[in-house]
C-alpha positions in Angstrom: 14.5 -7.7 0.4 11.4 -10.0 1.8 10.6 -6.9 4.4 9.7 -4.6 1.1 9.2 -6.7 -1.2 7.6 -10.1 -1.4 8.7 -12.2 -4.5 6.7 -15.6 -5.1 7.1 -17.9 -7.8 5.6 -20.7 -8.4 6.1 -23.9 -11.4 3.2 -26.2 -12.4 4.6 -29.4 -13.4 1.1 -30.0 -15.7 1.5 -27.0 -17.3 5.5 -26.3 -17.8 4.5 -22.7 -16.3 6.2 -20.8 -14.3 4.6 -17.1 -13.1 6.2 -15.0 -10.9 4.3 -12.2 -8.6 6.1 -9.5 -6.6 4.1 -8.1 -3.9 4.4 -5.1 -1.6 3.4 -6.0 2.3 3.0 -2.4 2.9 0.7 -1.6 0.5 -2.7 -1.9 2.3 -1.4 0.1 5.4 -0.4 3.2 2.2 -3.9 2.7 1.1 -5.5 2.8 4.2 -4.0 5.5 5.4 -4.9 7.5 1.9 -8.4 6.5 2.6 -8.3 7.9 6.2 -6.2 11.1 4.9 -9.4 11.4 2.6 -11.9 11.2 5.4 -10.3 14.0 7.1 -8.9 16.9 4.5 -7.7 19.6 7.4 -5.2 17.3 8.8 -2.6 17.3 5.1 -1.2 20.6 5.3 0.9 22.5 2.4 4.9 21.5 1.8 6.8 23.9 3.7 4.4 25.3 5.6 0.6 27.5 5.5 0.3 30.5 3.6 2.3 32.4 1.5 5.5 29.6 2.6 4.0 26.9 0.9 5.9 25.3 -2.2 3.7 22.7 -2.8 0.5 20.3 -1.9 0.7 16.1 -1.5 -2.1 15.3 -3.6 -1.2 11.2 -3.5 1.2 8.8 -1.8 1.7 5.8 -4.3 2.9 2.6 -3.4 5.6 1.4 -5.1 4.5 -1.9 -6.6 1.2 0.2 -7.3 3.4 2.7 -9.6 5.1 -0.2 -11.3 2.0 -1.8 -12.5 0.9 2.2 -13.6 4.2 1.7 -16.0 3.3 -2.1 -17.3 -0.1 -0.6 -18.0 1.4 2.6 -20.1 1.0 5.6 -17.8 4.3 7.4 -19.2 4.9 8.7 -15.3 8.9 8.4 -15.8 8.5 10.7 -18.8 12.2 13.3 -19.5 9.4 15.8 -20.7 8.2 16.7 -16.9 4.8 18.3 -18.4 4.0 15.1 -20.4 4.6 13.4 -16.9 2.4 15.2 -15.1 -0.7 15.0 -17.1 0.0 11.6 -17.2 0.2 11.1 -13.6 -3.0 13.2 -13.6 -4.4 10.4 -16.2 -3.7 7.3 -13.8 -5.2 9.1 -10.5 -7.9 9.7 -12.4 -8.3 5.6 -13.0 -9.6 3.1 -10.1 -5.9 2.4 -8.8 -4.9 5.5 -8.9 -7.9 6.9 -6.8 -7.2 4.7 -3.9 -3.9 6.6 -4.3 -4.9 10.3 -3.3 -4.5 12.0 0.0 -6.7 14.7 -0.7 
C-alpha cells in the first residue's frame, strides 16, 4: 500500500492528539506533468482518435488523494445524478486545486 499511498500518523504525548495524514507520492509527478501538458496544448489529442472519430477530450488528470480532499471539502463529484456531477466537477476545476488539475 506504501507505493500508492503514504499513511503517517503521529501521537503527541502533551497533547493526547493523535492526527493522521495520508499522502500520495505520485502526486507532484500528475501535477507536473498537467503543468507541462498545459505548456504544450497540440500534444493531448481527442479520445479515440482526430476528427469526426473522436468520443471525447481529457480536460484533467486528478490525483487521487487530490479528488478525495475535493469530497471532504463538498464538491458532490460522486453524484448518481451524472449532470449534477459534472457541473460540479466543472465547479472544483474552476478552484486553485482543481486548476493544477487540467491538461488542457
Amino acid at each position: 500500500m506504501d507505493s500508492v499511498f503514504k499513511s503517517d500518523v503521529h501521537y503527541q504525548d502533551h497533547t493526547g492528539i493523535l492526527t493522521h495524514k495520508l499522502t500520495q507520492p505520485t502526486e507532484d509527478i500528475i501535477l507536473s506533468r498537467n503543468s507541462e501538458l498545459r505548456k504544450n496544448p497540440g500534444v493531448m489529442n481527442d479520445l479515440g482518435g482526430k476528427g469526426d472519430n473522436s468520443w471525447g477530450r481529457q480536460i484533467a488528470s486528478i490525483p487521487f488523494i487530490v479528488f478525495e480532499q475535493a469530497l471532504r471539502d463538498g464538491f458532490d463529484l460522486n453524484s448518481i445524478d451524472a449532470g449534477y456531477a459534472a457541473i460540479e466537477m466543472q465547479r472544483f476545476l474552476g478552484t486553485d486545486a482543481g486548476k493544477q488539475c487540467l491538461v488542457r
